[in-house]
C-alpha positions in Angstrom: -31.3 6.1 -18.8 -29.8 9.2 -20.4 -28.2 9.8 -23.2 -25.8 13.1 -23.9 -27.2 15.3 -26.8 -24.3 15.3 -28.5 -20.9 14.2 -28.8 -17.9 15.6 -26.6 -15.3 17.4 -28.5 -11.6 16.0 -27.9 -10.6 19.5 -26.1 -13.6 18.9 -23.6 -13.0 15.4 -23.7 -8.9 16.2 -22.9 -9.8 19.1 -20.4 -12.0 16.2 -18.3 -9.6 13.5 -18.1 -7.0 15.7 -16.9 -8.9 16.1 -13.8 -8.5 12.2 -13.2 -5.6 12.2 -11.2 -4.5 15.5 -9.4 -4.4 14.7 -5.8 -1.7 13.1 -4.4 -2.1 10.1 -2.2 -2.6 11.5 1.5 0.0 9.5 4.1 -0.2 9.6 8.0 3.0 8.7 10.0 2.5 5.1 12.0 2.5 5.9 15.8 5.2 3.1 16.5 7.8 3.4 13.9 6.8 6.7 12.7 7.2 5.6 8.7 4.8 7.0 6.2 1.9 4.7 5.6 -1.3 4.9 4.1 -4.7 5.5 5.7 -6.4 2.2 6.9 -4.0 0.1 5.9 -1.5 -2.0 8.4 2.1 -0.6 8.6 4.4 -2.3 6.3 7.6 -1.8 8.2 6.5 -2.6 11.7 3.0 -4.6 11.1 1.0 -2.0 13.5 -2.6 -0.3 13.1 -4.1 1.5 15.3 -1.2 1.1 17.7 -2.1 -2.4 18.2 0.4 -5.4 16.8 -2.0 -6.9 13.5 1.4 -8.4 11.6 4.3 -10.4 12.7 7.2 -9.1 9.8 10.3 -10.7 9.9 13.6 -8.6 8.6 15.6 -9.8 5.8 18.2 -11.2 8.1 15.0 -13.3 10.3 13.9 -14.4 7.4 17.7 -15.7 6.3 18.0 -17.5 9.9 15.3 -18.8 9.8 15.6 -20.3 6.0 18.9 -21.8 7.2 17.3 -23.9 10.4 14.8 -24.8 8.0 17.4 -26.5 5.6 19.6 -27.7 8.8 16.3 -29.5 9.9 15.2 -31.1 7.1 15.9 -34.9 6.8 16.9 -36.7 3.6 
């Protein structure tokens, strides 16, 4: 395995580690609901990829309804 020959110095070091992180996340626009979303990855707001349905998301006000049926149904 090698080994450097000798040590960094810090500005070399500094001027390196700046190159980390310059790009910015690239986004593509989901063919359904047209929202931002990363490559590969399933839409957040809709639940498509690949203009196929992968995710059944409920909105805030689903999810409410159907929290309330839940505690309507539930027997004591």
């Amino acid at each position: 395995m090698s080994v450097p020959k000798r040590r960094r110095s810090k500005s070399k070091q500094a001027r390196h580690r700046s190159q980390w992180k310059l790009d910015s996340p690239t986004f593509y626009f989901c063919s359904n609901c047209k929202s931002a979303v990363l490559p590969h990855r399933v839409c957040w707001v809709c639940g498509y990829y690949k203009g196929k349905k992968v995710l059944d998301i409920e909105t805030k006000e689903e999810k409410a309804l159907s929290k309330k049926k839940e505690k309507n149904t539930k027997y004591y």
